[in-house]
TORKOL-4160 file (C-alpha; in steps of 0.2 Angstrom, whole numbers, padded with zeros to 4 digits, m for minus):
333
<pt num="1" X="0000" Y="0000" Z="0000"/>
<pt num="2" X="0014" Y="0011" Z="0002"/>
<pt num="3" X="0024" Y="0008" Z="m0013"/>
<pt num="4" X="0007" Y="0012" Z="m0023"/>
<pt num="5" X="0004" Y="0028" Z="m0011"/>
<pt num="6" X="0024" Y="0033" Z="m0017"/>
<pt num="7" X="0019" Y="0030" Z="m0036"/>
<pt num="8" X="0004" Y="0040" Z="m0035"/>
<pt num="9" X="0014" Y="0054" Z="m0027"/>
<pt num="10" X="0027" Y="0052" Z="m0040"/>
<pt num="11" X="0016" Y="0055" Z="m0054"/>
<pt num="12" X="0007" Y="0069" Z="m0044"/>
<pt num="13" X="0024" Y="0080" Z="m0043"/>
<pt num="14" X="0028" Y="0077" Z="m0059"/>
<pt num="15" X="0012" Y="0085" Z="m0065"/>
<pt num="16" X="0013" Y="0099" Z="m0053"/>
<pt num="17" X="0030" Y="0103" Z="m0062"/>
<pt num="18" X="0024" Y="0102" Z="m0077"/>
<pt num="19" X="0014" Y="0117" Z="m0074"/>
<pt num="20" X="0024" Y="0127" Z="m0067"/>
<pt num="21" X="0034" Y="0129" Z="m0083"/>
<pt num="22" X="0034" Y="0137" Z="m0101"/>
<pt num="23" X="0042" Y="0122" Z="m0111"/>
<pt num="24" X="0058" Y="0129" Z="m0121"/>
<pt num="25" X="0055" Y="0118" Z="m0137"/>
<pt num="26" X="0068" Y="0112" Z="m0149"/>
<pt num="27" X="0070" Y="0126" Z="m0162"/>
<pt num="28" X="0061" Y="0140" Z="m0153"/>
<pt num="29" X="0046" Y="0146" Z="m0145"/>
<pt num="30" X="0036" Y="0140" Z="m0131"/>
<pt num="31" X="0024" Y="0130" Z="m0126"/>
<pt num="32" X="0012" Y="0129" Z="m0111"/>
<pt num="33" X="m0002" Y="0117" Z="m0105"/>
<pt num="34" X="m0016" Y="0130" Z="m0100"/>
<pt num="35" X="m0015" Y="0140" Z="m0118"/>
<pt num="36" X="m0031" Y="0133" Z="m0122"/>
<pt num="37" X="m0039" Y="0138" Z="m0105"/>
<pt num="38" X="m0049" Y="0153" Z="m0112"/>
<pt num="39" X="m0052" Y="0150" Z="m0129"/>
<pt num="40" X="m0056" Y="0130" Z="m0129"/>
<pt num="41" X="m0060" Y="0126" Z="m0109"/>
<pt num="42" X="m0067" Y="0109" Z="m0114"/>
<pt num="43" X="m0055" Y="0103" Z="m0128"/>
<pt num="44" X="m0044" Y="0091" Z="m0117"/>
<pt num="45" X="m0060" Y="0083" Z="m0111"/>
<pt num="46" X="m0067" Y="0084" Z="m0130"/>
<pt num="47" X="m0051" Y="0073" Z="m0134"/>
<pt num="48" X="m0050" Y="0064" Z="m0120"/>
<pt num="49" X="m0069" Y="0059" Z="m0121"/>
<pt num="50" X="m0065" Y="0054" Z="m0143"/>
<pt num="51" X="m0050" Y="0043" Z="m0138"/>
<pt num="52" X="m0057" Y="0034" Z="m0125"/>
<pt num="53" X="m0074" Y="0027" Z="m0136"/>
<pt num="54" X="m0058" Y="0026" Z="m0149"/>
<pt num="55" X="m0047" Y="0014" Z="m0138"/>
<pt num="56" X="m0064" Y="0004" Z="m0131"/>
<pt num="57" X="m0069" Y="m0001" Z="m0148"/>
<pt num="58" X="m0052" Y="m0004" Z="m0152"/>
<pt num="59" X="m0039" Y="m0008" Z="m0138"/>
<pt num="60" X="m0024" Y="m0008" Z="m0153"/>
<pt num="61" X="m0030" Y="0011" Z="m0156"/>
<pt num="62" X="m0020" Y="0017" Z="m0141"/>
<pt num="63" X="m0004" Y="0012" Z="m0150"/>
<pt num="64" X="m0007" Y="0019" Z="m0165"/>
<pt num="65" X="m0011" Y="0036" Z="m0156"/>
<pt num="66" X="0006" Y="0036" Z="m0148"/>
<pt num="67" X="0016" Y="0030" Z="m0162"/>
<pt num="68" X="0006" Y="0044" Z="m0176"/>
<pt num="69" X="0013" Y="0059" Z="m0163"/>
<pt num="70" X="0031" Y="0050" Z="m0161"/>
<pt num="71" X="0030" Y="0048" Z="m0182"/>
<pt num="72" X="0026" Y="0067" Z="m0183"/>
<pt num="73" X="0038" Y="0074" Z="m0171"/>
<pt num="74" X="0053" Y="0065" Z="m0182"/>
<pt num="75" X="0051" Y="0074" Z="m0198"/>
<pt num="76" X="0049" Y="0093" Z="m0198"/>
<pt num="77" X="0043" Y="0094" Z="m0178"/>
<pt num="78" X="0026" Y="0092" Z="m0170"/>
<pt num="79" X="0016" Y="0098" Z="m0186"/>
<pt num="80" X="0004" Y="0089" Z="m0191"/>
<pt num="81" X="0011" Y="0087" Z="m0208"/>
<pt num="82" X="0008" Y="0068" Z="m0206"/>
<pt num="83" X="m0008" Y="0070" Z="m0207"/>
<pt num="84" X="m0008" Y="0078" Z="m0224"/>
<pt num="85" X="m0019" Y="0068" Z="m0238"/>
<pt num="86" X="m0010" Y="0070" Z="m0256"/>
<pt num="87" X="m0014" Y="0084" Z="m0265"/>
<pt num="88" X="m0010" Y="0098" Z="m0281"/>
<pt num="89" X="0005" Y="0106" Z="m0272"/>
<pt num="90" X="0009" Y="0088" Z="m0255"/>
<pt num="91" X="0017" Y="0073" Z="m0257"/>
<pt num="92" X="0009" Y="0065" Z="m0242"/>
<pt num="93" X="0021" Y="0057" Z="m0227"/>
<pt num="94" X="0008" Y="0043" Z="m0226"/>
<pt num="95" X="0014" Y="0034" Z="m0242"/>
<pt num="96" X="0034" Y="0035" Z="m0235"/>
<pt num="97" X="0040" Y="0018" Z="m0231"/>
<pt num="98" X="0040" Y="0020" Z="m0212"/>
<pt num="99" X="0020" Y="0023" Z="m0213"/>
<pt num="100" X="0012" Y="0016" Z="m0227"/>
<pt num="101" X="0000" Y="0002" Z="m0225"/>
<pt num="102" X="0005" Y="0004" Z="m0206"/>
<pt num="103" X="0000" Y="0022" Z="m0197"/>
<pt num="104" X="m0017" Y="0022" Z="m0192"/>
<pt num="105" X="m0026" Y="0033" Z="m0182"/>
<pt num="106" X="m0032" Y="0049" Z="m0194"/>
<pt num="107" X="m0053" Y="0045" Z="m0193"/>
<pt num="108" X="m0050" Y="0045" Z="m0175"/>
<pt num="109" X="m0040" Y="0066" Z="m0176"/>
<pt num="110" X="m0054" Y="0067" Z="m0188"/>
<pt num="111" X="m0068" Y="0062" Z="m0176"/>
<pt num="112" X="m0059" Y="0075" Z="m0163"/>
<pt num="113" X="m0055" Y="0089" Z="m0174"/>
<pt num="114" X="m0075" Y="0088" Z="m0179"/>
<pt num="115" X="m0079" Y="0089" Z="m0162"/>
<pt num="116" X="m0066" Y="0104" Z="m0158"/>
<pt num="117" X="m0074" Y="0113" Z="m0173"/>
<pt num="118" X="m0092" Y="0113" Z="m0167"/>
<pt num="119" X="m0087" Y="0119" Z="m0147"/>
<pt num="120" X="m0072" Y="0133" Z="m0152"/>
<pt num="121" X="m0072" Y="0133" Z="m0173"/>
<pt num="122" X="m0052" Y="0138" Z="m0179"/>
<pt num="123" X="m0045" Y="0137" Z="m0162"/>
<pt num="124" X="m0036" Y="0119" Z="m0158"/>
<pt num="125" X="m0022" Y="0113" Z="m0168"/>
<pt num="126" X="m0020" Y="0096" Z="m0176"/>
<pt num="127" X="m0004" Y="0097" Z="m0168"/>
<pt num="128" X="m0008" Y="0099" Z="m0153"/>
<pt num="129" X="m0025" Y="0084" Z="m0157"/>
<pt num="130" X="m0013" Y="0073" Z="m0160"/>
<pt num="131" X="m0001" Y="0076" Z="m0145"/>
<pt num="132" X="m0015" Y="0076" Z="m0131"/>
<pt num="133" X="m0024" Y="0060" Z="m0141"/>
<pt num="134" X="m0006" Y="0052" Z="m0136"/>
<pt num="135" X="m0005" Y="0056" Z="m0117"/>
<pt num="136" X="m0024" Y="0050" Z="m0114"/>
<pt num="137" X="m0022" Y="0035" Z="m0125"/>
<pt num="138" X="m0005" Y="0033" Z="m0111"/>
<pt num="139" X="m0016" Y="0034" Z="m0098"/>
<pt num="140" X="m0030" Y="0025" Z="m0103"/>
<pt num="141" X="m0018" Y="0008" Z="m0107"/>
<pt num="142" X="m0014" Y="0010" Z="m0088"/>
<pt num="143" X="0002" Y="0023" Z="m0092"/>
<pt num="144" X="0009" Y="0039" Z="m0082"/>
<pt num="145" X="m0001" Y="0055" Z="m0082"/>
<pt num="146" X="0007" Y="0071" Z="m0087"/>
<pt num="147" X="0003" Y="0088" Z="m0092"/>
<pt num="148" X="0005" Y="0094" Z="m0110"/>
<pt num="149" X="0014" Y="0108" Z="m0114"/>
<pt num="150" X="0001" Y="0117" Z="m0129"/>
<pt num="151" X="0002" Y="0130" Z="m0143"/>
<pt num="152" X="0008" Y="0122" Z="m0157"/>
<pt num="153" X="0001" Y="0128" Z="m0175"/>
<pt num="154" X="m0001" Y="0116" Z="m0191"/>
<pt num="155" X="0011" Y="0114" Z="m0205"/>
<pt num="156" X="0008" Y="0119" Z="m0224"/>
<pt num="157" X="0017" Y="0106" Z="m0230"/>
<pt num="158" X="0023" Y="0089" Z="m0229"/>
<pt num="159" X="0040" Y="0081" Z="m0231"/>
<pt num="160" X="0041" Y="0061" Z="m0239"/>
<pt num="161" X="0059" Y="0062" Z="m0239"/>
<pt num="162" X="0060" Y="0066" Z="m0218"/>
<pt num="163" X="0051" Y="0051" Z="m0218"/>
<pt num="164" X="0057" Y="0039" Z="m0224"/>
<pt num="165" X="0074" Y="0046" Z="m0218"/>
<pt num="166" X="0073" Y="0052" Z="m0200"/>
<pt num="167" X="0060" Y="0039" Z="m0193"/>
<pt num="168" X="0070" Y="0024" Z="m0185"/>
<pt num="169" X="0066" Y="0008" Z="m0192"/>
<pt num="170" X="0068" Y="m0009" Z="m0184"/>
<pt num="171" X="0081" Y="m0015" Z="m0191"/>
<pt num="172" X="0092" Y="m0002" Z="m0190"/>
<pt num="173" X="0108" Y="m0002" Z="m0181"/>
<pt num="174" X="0109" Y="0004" Z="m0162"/>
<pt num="175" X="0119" Y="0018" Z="m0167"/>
<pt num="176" X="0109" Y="0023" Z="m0181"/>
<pt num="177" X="0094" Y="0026" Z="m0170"/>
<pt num="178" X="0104" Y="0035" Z="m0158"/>
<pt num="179" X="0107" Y="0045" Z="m0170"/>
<pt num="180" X="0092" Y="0049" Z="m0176"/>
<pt num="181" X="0084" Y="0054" Z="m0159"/>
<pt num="182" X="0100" Y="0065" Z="m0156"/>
<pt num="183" X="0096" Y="0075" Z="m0173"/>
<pt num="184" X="0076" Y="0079" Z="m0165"/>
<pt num="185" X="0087" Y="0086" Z="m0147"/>
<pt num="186" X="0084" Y="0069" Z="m0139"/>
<pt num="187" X="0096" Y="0061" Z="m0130"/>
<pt num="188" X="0101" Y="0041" Z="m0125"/>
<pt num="189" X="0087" Y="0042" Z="m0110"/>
<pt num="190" X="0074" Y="0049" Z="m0121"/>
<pt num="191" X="0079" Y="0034" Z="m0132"/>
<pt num="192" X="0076" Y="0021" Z="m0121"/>
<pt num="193" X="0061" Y="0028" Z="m0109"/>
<pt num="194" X="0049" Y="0031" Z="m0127"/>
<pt num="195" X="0055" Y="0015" Z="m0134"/>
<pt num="196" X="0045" Y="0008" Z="m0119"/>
<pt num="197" X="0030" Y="0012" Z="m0130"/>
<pt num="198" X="0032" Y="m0005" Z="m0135"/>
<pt num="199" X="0024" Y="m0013" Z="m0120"/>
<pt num="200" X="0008" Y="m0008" Z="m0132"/>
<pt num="201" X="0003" Y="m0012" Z="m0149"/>
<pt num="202" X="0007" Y="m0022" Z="m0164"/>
<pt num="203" X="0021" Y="m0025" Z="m0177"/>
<pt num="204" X="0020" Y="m0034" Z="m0193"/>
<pt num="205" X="0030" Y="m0048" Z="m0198"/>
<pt num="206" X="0038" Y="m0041" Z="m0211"/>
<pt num="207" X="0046" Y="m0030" Z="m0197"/>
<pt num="208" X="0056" Y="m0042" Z="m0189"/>
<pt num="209" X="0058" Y="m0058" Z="m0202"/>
<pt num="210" X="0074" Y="m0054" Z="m0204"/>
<pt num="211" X="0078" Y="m0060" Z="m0187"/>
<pt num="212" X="0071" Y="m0077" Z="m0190"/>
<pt num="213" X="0077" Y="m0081" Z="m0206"/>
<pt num="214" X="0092" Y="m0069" Z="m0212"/>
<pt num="215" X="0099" Y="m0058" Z="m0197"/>
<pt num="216" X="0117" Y="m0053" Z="m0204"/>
<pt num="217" X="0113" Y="m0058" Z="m0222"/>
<pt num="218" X="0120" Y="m0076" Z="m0222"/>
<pt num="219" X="0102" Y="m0084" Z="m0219"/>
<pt num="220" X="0107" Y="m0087" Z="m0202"/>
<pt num="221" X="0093" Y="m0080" Z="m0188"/>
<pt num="222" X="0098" Y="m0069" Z="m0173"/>
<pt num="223" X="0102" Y="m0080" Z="m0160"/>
<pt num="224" X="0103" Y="m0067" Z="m0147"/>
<pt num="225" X="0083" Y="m0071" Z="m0149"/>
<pt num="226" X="0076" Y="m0082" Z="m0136"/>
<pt num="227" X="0075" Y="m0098" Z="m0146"/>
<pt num="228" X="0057" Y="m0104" Z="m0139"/>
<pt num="229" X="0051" Y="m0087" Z="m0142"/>
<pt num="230" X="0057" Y="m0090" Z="m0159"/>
<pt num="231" X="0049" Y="m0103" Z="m0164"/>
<pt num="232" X="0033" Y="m0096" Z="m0157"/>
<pt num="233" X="0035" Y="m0082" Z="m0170"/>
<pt num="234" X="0038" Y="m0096" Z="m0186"/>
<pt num="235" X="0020" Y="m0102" Z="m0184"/>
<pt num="236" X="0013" Y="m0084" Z="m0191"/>
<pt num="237" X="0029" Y="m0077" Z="m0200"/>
<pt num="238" X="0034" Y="m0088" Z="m0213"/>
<pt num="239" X="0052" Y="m0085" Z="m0224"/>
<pt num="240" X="0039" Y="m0077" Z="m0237"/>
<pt num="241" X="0021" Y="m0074" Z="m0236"/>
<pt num="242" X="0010" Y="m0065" Z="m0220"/>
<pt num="243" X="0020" Y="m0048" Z="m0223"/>
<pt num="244" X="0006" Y="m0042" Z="m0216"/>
<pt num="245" X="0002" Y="m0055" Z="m0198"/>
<pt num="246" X="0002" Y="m0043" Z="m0183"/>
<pt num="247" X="0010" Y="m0049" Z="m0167"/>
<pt num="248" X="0012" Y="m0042" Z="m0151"/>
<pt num="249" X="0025" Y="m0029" Z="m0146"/>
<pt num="250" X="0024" Y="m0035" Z="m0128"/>
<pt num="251" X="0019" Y="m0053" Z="m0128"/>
<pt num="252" X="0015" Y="m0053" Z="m0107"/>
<pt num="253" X="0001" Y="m0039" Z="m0107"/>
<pt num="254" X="0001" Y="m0031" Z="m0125"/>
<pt num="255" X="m0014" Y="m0019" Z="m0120"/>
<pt num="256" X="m0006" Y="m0013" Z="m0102"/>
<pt num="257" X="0007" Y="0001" Z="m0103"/>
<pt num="258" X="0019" Y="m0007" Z="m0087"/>
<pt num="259" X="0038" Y="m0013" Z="m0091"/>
<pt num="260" X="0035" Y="m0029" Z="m0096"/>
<pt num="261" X="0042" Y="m0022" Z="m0112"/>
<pt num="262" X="0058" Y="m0021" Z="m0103"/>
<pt num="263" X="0057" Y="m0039" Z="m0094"/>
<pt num="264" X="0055" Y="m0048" Z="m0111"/>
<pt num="265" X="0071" Y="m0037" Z="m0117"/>
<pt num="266" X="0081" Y="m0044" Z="m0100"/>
<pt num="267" X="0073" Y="m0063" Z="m0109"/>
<pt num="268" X="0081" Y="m0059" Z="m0123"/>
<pt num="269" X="0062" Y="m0058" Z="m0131"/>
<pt num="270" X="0059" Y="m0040" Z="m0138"/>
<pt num="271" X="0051" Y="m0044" Z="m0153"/>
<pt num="272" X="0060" Y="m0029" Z="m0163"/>
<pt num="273" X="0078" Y="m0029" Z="m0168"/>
<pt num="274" X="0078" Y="m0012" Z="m0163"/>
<pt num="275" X="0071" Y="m0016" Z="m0145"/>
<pt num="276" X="0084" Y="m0028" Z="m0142"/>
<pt num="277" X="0098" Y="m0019" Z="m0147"/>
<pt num="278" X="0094" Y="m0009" Z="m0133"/>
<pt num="279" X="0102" Y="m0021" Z="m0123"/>
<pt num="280" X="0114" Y="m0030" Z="m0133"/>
<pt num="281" X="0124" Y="m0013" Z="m0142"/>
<pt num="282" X="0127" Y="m0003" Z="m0130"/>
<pt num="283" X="0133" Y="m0002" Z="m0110"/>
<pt num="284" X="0122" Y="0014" Z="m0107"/>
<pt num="285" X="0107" Y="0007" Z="m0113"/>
<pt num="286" X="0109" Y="m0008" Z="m0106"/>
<pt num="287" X="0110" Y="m0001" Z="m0089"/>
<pt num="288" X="0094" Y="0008" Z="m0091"/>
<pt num="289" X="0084" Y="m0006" Z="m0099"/>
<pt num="290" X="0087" Y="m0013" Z="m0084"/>
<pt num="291" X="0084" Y="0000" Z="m0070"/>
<pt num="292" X="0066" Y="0003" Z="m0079"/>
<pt num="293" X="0062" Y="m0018" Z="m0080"/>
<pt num="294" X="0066" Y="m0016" Z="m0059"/>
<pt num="295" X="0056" Y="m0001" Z="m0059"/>
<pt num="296" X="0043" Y="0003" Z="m0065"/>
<pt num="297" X="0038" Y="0022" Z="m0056"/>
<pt num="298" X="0055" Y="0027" Z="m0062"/>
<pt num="299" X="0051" Y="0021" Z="m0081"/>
<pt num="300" X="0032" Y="0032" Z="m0080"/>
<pt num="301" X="0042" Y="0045" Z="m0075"/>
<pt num="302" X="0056" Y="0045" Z="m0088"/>
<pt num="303" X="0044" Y="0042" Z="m0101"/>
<pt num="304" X="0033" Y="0055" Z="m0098"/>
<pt num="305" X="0046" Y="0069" Z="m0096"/>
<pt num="306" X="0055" Y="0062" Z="m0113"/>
<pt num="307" X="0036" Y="0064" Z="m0119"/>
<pt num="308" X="0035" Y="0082" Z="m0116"/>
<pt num="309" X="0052" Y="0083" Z="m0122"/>
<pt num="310" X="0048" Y="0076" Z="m0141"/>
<pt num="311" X="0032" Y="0086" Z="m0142"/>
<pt num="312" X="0044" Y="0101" Z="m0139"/>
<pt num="313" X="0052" Y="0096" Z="m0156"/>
<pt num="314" X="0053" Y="0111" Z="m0169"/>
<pt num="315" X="0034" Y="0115" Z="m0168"/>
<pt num="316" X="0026" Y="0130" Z="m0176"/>
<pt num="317" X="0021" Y="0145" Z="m0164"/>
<pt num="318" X="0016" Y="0162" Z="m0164"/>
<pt num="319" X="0013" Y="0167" Z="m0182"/>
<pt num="320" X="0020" Y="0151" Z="m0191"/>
<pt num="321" X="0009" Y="0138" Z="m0199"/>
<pt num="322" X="m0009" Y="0139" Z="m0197"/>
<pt num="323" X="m0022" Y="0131" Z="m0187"/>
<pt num="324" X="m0032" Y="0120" Z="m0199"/>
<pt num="325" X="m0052" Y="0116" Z="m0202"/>
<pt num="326" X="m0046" Y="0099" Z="m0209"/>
<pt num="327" X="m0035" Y="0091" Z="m0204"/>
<pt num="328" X="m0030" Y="0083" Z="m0218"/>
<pt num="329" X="m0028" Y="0098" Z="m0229"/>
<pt num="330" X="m0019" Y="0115" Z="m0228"/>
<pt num="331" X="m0031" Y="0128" Z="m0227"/>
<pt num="332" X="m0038" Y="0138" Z="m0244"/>
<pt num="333" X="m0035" Y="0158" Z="m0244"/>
């Protein structure tokens, strides 16, 4: 009873501290969680009340929330500019190799942008939708609560080549993704705390059959992957064929954000390549996997401060961007 009344107070503070701050972002401005407190009192209950019918009807949902913000954030900052549909003048982010035929997510920012529209029309950002749809889909998977720094304007403009360039994939190398998080102002920490993501949600076969069949390109599997577990994963994801099977992320409770996602790693049964080399690559790392699999406050914590710290990246304030009707599409002047 004491150990939970700690964690409650842990989660507590860190809100408090949350809003006593204006969040410096990465590239300028600032952001702050009450800059809707006037002109859009009910927009956090709007989204909150959109996601959670969302994620009841479709447990998987919560993921997809969380990973179409972290997907945004990595190319051109918090923008929006994944959401955009192709048009005349967009080449739209969803057809890059990271998304296509695997984001999901945009009726439900639709859903809440419709309800935003008819309580405050041309107030709340699709930026700011999509980072507030990814805290309550945290919380309502069991996750830390936090508060979320606000203020972010829409991009007009997409980027397919940011992409498919700056979005980790999961069979890039340790140091690879390393260095992509470091080129967004995130750090080793913030690496390893928002990989924990991973305790929810799907991937496809085709994400990790390399580890089965091919690891290093001599048609050899990765034998740093629990062999049992292994075989479990053949049944489903065949050396060709059922590209498109999904399997859990985190095969203990794949629809409960909690570090189990950082036990299976310790087991040598992340399902990724890029969830294992967290362990395996590099002495840092390591170090942490395993201080948030013994821990589990001190990983709600980290995650949600490395949270704010992504939705800080590059977004459009003041006068920049614009605050689109549809989210889908840039605003006509």
């Amino acid at each position: 009873m004491a150990h939970y009344k700690g964690f409650i107070i842990v989660l507590s503070l860190l809100s408090l501290a949350s809003l006593c701050f204006f969040a410096k972002t990465f590239g300028g401005g600032y952001l702050y969680p009450q800059f809707y407190d006037h002109s859009c009192p009910k927009a956090q209950e709007i989204v909150k009340c959109v996601v959670a019918k969302a994620v009841a009807k479709d447990p998987r949902m919560a993921a997809s929330l969380l990973r179409l913000h972290f997907h945004d954030c990595f190319v051109k900052g918090c923008d929006a500019s994944i959401l955009l549909d192709n048009s005349e003048t967009i080449i739209s982010e969803k057809m890059s190799n990271p998304n296509r035929n695997s984001v999901r997510g945009f009726e439900v920012i639709d859903k809440i942008k419709a309800a935003l529209e008819k309580e405050c029309p041309h107030t709340l950002s699709c930026a700011d939708i999509m980072a507030l749809a990814a805290r309550d889909s945290t919380i309502l998977t069991g996750g830390p609560r936090w508060e979320v720094p606000l203020g972010r304007r829409d991009s007009r403009g997409a980027s397919l080549g940011g992409s498919n360039n700056n979005i980790p994939a999961p069979n890039n190398t340790f140091q690879t993704i390393l260095t992509k998080f470091k080129l967004q102002g995130l750090n080793i920490v913030d690496l390893v705390a928002l990989s924990g993501s991973h305790t929810i949600g799907n991937a496809r076969c085709t994400s990790f059959r390399q580890r089965l069949y091919n690891q290093s390109g001599n048609g050899k599997p990765d034998y740093k992957l629990d062999q049992s577990y292994a075989a479990q994963l053949h049944t489903n994801c065949p050396r060709s064929g059922g590209d498109q099977n999904l399997f859990f992320l985190d095969f203990v409770s794949p629809i409960k954000f909690d570090n189990s996602y950082f036990k299976n790693i310790l087991a040598y049964k992340g399902l990724l390549n890029s969830d294992q080399v967290l362990f395996t690559k590099n002495a840092v790392s390591r170090e942490l996997v395993k201080k948030y699999a013994y821990n589990q406050e001190l990983f709600f914590q980290k995650f949600a401060q490395s949270m704010i710290k992504m939705g800080n990246v590059s977004p459009l304030t003041g006068y920049r961007g614009e605050i689109r009707g549809n989210c889908r599409k840039v605003n006509a002047y």
